[in-house]
DRENGULUM-576008 format. One record per residue (C-alpha): residue number from 0; residue in three letters; z, y, x negated. Coordinates in Angstrom, 2 decimals, always signed. Layout:
// residues N
<site i="NUM" aa="ALA" pz="Z" py="Y" px="X"/>
...
This chain:
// residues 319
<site i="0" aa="UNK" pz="-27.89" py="-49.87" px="+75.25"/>
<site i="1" aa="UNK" pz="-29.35" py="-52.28" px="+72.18"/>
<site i="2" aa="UNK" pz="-27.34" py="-55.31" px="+71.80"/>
<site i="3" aa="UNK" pz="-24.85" py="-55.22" px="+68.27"/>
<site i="4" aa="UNK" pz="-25.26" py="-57.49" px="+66.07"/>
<site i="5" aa="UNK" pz="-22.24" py="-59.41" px="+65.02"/>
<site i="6" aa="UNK" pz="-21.34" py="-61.13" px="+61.57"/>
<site i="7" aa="UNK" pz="-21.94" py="-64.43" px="+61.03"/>
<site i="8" aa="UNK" pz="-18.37" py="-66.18" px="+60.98"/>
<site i="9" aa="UNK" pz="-17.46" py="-67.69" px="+58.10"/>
<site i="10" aa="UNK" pz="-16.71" py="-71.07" px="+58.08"/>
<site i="11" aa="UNK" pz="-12.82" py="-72.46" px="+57.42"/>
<site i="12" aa="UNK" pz="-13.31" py="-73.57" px="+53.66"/>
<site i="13" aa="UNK" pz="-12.72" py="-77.70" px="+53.83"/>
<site i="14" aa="UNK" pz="-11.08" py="-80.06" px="+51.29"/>
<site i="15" aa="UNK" pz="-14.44" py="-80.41" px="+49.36"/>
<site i="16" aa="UNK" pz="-14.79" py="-76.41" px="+48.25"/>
<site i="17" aa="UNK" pz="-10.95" py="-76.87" px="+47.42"/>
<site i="18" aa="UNK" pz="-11.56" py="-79.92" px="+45.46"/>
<site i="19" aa="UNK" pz="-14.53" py="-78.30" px="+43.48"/>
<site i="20" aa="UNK" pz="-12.50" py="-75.48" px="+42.37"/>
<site i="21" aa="UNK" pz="-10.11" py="-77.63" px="+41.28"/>
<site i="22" aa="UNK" pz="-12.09" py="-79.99" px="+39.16"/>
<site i="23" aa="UNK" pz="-14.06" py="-76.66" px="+37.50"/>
<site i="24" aa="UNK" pz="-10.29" py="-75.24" px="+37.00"/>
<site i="25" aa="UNK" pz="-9.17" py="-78.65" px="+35.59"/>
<site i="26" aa="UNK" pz="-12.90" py="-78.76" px="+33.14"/>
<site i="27" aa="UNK" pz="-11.78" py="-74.94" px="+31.70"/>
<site i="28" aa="UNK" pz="-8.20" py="-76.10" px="+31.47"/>
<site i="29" aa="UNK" pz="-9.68" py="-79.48" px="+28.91"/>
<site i="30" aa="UNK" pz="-11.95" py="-77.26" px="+27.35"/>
<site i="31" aa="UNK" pz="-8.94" py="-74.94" px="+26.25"/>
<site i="32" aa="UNK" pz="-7.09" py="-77.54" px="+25.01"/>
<site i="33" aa="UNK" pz="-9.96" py="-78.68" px="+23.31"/>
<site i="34" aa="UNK" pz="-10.26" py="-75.94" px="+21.41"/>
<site i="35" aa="UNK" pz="-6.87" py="-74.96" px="+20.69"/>
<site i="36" aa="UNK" pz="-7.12" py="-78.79" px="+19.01"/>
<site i="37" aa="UNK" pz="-9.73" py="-78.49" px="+16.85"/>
<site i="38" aa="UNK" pz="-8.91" py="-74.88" px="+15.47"/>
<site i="39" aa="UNK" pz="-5.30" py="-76.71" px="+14.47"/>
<site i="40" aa="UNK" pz="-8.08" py="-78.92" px="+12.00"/>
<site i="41" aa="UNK" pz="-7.23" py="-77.20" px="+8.37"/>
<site i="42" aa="UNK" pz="-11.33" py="-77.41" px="+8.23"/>
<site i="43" aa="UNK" pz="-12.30" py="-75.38" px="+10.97"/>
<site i="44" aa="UNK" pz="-9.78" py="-72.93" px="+10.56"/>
<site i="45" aa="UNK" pz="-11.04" py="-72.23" px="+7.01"/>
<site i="46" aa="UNK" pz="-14.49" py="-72.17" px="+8.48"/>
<site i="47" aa="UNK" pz="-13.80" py="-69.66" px="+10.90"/>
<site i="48" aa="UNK" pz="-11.75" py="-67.32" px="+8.51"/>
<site i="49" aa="UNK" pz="-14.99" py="-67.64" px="+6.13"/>
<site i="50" aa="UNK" pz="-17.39" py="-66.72" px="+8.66"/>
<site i="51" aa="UNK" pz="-14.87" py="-63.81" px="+10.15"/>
<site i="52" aa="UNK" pz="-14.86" py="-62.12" px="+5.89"/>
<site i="53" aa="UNK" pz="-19.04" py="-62.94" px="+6.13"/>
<site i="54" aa="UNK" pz="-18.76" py="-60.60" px="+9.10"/>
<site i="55" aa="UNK" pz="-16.73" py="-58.10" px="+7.65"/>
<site i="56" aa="UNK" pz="-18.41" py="-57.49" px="+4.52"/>
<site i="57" aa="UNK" pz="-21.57" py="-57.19" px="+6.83"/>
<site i="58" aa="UNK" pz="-20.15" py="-54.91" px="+8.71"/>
<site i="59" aa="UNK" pz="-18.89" py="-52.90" px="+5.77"/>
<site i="60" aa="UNK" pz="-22.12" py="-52.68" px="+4.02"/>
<site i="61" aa="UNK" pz="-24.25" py="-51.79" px="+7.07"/>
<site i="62" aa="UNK" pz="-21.52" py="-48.60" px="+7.06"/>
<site i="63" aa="UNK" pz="-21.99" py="-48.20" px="+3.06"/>
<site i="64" aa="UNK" pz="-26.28" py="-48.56" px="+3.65"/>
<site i="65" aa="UNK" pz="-26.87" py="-46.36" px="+6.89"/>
<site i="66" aa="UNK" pz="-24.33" py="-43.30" px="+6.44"/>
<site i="67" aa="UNK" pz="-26.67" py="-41.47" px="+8.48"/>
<site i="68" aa="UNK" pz="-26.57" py="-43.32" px="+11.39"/>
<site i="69" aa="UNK" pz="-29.73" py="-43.95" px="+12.47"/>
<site i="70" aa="UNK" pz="-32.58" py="-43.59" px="+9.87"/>
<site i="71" aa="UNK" pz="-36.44" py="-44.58" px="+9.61"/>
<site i="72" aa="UNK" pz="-37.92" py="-45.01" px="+6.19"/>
<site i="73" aa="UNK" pz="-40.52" py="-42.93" px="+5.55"/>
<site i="74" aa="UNK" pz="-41.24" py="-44.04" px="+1.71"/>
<site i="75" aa="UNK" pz="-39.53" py="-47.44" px="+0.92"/>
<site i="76" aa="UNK" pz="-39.08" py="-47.80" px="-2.77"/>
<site i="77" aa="UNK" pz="-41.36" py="-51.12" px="-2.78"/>
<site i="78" aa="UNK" pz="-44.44" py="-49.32" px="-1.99"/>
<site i="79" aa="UNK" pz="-46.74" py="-47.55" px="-4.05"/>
<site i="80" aa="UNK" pz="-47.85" py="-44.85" px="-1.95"/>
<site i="81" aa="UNK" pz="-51.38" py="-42.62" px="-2.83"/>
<site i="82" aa="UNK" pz="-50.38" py="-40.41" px="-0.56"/>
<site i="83" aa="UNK" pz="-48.41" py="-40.11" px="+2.92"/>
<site i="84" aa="UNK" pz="-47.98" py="-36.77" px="+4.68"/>
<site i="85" aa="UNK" pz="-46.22" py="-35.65" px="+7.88"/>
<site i="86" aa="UNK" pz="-46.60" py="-32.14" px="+9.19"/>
<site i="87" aa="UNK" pz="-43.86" py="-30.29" px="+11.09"/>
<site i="88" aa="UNK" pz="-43.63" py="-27.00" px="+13.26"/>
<site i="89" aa="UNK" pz="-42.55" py="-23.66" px="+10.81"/>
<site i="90" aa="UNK" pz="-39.58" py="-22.93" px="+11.25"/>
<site i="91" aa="UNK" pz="-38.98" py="-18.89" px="+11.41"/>
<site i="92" aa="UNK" pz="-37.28" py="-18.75" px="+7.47"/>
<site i="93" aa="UNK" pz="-40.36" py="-17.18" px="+6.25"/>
<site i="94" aa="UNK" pz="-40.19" py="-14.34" px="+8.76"/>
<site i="95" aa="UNK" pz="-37.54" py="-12.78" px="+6.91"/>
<site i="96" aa="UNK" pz="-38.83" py="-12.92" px="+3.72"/>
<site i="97" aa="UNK" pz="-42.08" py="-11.17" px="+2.68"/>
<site i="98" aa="UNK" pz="-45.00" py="-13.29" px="+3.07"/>
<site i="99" aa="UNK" pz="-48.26" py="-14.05" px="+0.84"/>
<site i="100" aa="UNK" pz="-51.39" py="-14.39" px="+3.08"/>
<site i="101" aa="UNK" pz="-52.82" py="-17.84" px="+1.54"/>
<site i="102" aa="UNK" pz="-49.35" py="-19.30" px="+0.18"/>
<site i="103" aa="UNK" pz="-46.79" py="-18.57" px="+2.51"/>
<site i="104" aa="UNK" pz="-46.56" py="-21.62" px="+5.14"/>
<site i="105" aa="UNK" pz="-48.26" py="-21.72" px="+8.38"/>
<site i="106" aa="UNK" pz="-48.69" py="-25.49" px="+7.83"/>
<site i="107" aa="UNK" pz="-45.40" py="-27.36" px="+6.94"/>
<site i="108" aa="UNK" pz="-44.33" py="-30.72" px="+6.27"/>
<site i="109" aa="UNK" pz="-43.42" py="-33.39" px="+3.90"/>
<site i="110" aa="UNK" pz="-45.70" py="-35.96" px="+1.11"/>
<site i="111" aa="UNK" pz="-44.78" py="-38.48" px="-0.84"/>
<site i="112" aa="UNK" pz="-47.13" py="-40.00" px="-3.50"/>
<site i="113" aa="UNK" pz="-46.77" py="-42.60" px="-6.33"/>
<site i="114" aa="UNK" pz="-50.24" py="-42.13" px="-7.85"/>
<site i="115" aa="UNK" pz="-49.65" py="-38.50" px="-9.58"/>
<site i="116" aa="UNK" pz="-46.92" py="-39.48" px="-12.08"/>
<site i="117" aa="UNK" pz="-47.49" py="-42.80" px="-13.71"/>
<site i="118" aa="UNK" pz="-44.33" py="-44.78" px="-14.37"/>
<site i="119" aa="UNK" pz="-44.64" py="-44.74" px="-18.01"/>
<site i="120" aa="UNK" pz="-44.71" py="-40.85" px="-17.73"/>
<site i="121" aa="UNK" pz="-41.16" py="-41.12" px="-15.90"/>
<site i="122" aa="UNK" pz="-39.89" py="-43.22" px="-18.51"/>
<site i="123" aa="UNK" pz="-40.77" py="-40.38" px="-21.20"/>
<site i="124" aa="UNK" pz="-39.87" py="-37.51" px="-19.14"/>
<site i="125" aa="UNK" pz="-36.54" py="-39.46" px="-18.46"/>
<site i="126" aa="UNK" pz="-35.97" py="-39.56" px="-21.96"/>
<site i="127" aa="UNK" pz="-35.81" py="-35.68" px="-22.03"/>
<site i="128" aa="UNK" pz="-32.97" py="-35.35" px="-19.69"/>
<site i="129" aa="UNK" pz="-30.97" py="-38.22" px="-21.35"/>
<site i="130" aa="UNK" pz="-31.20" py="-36.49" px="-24.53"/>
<site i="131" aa="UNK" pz="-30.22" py="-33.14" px="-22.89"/>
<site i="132" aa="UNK" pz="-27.64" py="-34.79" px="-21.00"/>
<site i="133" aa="UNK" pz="-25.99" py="-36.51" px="-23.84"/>
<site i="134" aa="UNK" pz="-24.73" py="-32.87" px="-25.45"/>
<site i="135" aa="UNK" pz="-22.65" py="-32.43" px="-22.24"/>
<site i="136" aa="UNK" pz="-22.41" py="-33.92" px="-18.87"/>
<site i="137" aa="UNK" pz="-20.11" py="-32.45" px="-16.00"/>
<site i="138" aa="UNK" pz="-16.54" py="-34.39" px="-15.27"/>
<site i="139" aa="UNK" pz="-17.65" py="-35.07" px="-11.39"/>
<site i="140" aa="UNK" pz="-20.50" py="-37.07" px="-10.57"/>
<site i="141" aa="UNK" pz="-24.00" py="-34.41" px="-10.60"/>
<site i="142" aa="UNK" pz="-24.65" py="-33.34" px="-14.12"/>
<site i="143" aa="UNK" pz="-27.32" py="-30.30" px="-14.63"/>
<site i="144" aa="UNK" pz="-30.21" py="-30.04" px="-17.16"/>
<site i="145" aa="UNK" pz="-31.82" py="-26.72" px="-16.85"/>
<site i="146" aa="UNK" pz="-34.79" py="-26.02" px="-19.50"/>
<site i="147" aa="UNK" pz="-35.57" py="-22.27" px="-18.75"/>
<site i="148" aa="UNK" pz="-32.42" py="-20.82" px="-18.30"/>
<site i="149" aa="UNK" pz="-30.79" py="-23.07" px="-21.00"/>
<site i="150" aa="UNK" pz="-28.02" py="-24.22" px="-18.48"/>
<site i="151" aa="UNK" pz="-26.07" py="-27.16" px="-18.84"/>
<site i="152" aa="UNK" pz="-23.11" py="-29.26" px="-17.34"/>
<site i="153" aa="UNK" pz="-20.29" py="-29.84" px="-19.64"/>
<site i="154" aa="UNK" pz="-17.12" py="-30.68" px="-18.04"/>
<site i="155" aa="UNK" pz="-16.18" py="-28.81" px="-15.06"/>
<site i="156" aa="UNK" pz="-18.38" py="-25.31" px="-16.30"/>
<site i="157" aa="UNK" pz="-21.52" py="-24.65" px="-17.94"/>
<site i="158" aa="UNK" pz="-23.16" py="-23.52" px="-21.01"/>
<site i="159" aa="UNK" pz="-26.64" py="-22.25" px="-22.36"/>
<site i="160" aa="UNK" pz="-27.59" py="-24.97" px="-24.23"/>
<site i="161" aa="UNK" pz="-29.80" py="-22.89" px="-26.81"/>
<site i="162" aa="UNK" pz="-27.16" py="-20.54" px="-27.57"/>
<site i="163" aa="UNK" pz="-24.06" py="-22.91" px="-27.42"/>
<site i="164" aa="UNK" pz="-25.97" py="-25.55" px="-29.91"/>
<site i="165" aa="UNK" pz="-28.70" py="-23.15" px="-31.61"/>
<site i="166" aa="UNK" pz="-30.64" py="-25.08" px="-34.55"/>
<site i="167" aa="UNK" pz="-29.35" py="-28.62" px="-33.50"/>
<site i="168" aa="UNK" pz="-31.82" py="-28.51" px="-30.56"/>
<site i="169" aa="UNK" pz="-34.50" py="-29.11" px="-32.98"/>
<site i="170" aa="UNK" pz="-33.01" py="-32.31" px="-33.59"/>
<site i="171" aa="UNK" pz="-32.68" py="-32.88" px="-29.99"/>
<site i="172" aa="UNK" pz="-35.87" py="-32.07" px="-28.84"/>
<site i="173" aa="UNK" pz="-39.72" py="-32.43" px="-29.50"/>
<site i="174" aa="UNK" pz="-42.63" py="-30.17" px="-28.73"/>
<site i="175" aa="UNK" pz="-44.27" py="-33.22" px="-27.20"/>
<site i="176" aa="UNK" pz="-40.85" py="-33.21" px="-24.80"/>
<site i="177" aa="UNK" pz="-41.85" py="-30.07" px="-23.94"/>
<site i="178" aa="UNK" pz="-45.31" py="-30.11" px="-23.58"/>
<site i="179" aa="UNK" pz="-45.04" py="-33.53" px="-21.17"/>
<site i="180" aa="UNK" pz="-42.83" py="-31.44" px="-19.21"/>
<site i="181" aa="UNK" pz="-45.55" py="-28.53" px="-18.82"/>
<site i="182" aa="UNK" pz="-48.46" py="-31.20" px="-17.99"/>
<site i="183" aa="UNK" pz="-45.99" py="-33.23" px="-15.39"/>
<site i="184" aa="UNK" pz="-45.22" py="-29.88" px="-13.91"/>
<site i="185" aa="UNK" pz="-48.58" py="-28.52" px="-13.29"/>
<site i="186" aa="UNK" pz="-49.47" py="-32.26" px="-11.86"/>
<site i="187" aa="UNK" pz="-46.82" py="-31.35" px="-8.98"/>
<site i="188" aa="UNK" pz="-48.34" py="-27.76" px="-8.20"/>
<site i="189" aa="UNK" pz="-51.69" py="-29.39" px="-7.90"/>
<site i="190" aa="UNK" pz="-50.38" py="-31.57" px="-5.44"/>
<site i="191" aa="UNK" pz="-48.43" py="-29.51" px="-3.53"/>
<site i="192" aa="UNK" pz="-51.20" py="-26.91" px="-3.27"/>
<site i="193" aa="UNK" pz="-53.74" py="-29.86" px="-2.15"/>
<site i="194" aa="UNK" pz="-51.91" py="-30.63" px="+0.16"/>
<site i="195" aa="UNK" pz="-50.77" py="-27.76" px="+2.02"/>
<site i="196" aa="UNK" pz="-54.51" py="-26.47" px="+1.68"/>
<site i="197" aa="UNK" pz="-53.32" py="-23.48" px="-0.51"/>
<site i="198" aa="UNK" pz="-54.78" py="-22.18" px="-4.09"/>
<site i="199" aa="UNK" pz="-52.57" py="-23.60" px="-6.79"/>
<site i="200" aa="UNK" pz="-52.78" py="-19.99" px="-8.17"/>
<site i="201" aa="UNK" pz="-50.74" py="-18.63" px="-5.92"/>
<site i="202" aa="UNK" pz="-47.57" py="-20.62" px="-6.02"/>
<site i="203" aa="UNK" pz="-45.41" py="-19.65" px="-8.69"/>
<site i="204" aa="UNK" pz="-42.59" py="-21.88" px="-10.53"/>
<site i="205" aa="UNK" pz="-39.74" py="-20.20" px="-9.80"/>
<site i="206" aa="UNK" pz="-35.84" py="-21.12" px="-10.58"/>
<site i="207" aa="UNK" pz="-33.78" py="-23.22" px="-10.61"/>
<site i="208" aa="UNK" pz="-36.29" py="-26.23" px="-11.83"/>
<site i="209" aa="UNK" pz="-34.21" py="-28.81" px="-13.42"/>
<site i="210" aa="UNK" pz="-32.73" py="-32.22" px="-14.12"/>
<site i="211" aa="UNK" pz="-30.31" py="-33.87" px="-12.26"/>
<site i="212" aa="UNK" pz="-28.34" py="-37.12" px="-13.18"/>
<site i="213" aa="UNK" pz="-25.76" py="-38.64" px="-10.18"/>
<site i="214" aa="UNK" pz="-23.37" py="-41.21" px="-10.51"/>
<site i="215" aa="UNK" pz="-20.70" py="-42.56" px="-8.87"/>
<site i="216" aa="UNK" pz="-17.80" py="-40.78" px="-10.59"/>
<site i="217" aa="UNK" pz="-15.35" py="-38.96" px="-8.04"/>
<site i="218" aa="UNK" pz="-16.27" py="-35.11" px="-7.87"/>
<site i="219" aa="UNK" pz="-14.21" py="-32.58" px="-9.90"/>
<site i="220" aa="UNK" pz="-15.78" py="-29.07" px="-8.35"/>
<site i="221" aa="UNK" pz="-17.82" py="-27.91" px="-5.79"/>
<site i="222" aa="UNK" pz="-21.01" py="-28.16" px="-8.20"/>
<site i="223" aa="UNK" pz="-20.01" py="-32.05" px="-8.40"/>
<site i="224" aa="UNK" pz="-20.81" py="-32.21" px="-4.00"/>
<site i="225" aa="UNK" pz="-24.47" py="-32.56" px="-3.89"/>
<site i="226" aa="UNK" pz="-24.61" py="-34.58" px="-0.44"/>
<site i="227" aa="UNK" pz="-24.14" py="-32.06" px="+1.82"/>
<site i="228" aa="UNK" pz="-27.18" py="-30.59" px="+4.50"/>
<site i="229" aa="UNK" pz="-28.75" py="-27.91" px="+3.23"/>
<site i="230" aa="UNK" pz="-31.92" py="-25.72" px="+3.07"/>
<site i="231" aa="UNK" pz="-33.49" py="-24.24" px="+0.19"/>
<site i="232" aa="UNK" pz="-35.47" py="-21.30" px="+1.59"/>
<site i="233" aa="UNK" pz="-31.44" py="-20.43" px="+2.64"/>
<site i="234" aa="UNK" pz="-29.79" py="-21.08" px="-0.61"/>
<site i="235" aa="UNK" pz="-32.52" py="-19.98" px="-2.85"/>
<site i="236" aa="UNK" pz="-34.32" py="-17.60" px="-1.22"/>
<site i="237" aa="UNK" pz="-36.94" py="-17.51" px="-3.44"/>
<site i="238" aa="UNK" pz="-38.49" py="-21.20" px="-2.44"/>
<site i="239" aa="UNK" pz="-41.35" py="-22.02" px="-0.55"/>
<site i="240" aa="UNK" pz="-42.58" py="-25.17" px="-1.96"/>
<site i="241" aa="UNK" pz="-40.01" py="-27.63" px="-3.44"/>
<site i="242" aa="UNK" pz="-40.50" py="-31.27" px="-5.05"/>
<site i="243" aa="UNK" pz="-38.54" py="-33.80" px="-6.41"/>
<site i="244" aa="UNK" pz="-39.91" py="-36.24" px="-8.83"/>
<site i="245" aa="UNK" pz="-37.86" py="-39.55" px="-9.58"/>
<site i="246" aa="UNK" pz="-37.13" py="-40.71" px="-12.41"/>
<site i="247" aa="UNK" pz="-35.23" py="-44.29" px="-11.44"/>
<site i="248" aa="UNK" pz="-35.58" py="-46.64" px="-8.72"/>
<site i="249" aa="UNK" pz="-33.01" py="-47.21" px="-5.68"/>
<site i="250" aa="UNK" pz="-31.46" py="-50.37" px="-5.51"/>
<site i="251" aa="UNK" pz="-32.82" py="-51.19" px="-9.38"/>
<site i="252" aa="UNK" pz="-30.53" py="-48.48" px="-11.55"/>
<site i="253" aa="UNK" pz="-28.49" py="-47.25" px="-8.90"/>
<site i="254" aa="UNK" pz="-27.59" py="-47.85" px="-4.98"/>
<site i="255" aa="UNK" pz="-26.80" py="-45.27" px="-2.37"/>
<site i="256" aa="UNK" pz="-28.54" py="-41.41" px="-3.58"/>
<site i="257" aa="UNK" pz="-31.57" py="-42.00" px="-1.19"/>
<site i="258" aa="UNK" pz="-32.92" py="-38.67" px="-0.56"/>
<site i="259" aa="UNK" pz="-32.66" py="-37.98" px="+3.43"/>
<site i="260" aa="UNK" pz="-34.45" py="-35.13" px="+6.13"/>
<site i="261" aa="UNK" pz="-31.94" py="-34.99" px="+8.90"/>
<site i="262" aa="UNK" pz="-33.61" py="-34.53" px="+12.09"/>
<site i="263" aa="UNK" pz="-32.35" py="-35.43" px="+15.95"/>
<site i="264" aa="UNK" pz="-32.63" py="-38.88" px="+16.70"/>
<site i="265" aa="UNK" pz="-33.70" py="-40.55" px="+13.62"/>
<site i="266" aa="UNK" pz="-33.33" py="-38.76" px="+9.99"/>
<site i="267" aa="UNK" pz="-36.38" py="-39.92" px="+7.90"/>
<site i="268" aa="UNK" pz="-35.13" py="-41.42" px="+4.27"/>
<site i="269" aa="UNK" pz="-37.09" py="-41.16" px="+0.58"/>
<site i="270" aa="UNK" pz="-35.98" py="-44.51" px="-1.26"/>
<site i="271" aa="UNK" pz="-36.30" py="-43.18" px="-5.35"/>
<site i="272" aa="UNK" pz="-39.18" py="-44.88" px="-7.40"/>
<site i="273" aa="UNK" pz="-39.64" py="-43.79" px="-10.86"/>
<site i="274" aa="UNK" pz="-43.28" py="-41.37" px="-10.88"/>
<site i="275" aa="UNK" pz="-42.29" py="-40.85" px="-6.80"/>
<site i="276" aa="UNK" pz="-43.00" py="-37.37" px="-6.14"/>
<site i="277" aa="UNK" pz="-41.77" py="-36.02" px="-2.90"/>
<site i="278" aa="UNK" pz="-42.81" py="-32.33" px="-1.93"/>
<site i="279" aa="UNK" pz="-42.07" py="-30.38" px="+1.19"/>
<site i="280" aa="UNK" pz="-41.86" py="-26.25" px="+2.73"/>
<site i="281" aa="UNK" pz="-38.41" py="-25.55" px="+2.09"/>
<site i="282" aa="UNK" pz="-37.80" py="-23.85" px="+5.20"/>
<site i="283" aa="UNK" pz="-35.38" py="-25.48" px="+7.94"/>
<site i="284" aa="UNK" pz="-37.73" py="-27.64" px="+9.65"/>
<site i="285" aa="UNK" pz="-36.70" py="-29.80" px="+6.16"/>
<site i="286" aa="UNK" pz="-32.76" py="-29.65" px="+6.67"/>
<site i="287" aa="UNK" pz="-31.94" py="-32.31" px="+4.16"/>
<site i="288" aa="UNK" pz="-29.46" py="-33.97" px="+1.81"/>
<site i="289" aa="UNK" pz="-28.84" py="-36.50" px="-0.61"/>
<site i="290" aa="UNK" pz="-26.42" py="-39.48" px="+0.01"/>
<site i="291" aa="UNK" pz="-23.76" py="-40.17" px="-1.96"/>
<site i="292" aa="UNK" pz="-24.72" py="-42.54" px="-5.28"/>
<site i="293" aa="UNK" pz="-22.49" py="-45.33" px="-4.92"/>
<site i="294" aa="UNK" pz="-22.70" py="-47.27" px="-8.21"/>
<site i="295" aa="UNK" pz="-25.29" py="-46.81" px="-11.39"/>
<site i="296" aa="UNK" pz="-27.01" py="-43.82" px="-12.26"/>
<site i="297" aa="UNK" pz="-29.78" py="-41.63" px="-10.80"/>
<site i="298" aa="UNK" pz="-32.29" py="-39.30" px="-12.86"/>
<site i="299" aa="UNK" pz="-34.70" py="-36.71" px="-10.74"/>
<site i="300" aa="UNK" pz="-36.11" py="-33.29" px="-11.31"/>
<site i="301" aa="UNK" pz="-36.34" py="-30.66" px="-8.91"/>
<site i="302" aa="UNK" pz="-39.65" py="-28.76" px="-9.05"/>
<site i="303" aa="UNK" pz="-39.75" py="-25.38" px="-7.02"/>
<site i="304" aa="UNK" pz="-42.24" py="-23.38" px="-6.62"/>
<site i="305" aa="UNK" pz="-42.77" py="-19.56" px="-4.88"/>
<site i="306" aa="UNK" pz="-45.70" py="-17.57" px="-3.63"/>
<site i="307" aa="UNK" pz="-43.51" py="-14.53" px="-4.58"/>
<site i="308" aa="UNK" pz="-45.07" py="-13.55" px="-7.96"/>
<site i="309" aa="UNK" pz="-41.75" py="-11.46" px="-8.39"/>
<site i="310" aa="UNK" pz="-39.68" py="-14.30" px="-8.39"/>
<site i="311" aa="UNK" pz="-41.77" py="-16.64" px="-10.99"/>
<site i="312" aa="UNK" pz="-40.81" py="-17.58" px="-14.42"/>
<site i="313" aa="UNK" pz="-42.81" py="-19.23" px="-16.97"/>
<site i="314" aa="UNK" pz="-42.34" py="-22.53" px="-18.20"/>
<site i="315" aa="UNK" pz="-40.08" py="-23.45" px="-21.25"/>
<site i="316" aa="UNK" pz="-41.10" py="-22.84" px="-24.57"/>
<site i="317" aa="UNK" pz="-40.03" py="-25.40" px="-27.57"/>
<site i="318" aa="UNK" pz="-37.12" py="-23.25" px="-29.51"/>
């Protein structure tokens, strides 16, 4: 039979391991005492309590900046962008809908540009919603400028602007206003179509195409909750094709009200430049949302488009 081994036997610990713990205990024990001493200092204490409110309002605006958890950027507002495009599997949305050979997605995705809207463009096309905007606004925080139908936010409800103010529109409004509007709208549908390798002939604007404005003021109705996830092919059937184009800049007019696709692991973020268009399928591969504007004010439009001709409507007319 193979010998066992046995354990080594440890050694009786002598005076000098005893007296080593000792002095490292005694070492802590000054060190303590130390410290307890200097925090008693009036400066150090106020030092510390500074540094501890440094933290906090750190902490508190990393919470307030990243209400998504984990994000990636995928247009900073900084940037001027000629184009950036990410493609994405279909999702099945289309499948219940009839489809258009040539328009209906088989390629999805999201763009961004900065280099088919100039800036000075946005600050005209602005104009047009704060002059809308100024005959009503909604009691919440997400007002609603609506050219086609006529509909507009004023206080919790809304109103058809042309019929509600008849003649005094004329004073409101230009036909320049509404011929930028036409020209800025068929820039989008050129890029949206050029990008998704489609015939800009086949998508048609469809509703609801309007102006938003978002501020920080505490919602009043449901209308007033525009941050929650949602997808437009499922709450407007009729959309294949939506954009957004931005008419202020993040962190300049307003903070928070970044526009956000939610995805597992990382959602991807659109910081708001003024002339930033961003265009994607509106299936739910793009499940997105808006976060909540936390001071200032933000000005977009939402540009949809279909490849339905049934569900297309033609582009305002100057009353």
């Amino acid at each position: 039979m193979a010998p066992q081994r046995r354990a080594a036997t440890k050694a009786p610990e002598g005076n000098g391991a005893a007296d080593r713990r000792n002095r490292s205990s005694t070492k802590k024990d000054r060190a303590l005492r130390e410290t307890q001493r200097l925090w008693q200092r009036p400066w150090l204490r106020t030092a510390g309590l500074g540094a501890g409110l440094v933290l906090t309002a750190f902490l508190l605006w990393s919470s307030l900046g990243a209400d998504d958890g984990v994000a990636e950027v995928l247009a900073r507002r900084g940037e001027v962008l000629v184009g950036r495009f990410i493609e994405v599997p279909c999702s099945e949305d289309y499948d219940s809908h009839r489809r258009f050979e040539g328009c209906t997605p088989r390629k999805c995705g999201r763009g961004v540009t900065d280099t088919v809207i100039t800036r000075e463009e946005a600050e005209r096309i602005r104009s047009i919603a704060e002059k809308g905007l100024s005959l009503g606004g909604s009691d919440g925080g997400a007002s609603i400028l609506d050219l086609h139908s006529g509909a507009l936010s004023v206080g919790k409800h809304f109103v058809n602007l042309y019929r509600y103010f008849g003649d005094e529109i004329q004073n409101i409004f230009s036909e320049e206003d509404f011929q930028l509007y036409r020209e800025v709208r068929r820039k989008v549908q050129l890029t949206i179509a050029e990008a998704f390798g489609i015939s800009a002939a086949s998508l048609h604007l469809t509703k609801p195409t309007f102006f938003s404005r978002i501020n920080s003021t505490e919602a009043r109705t449901a209308h007033d909750e525009y941050w929650h996830a949602h997808v437009d092919k499922v709450t407007y059937g009729s959309f294949d094709y939506t954009s957004l184009l931005y008419l202020s800049d993040y962190l300049e007019d307003f903070g928070g009200g970044r526009f956000v696709f939610m995805e597992e692991g990382a959602n991807k973020t659109v910081e708001p430049r003024a002339g930033r268009v961003s265009f994607f399928t509106s299936g739910s591969e793009n499940l997105h949302r808006v976060e909540k504007v936390r001071w200032g004010t933000r000005y977009a439009i939402t540009i949809a488009f279909s490849c339905n001709p049934d569900h297309g409507i033609q582009d305002p007319a100057f009353p």
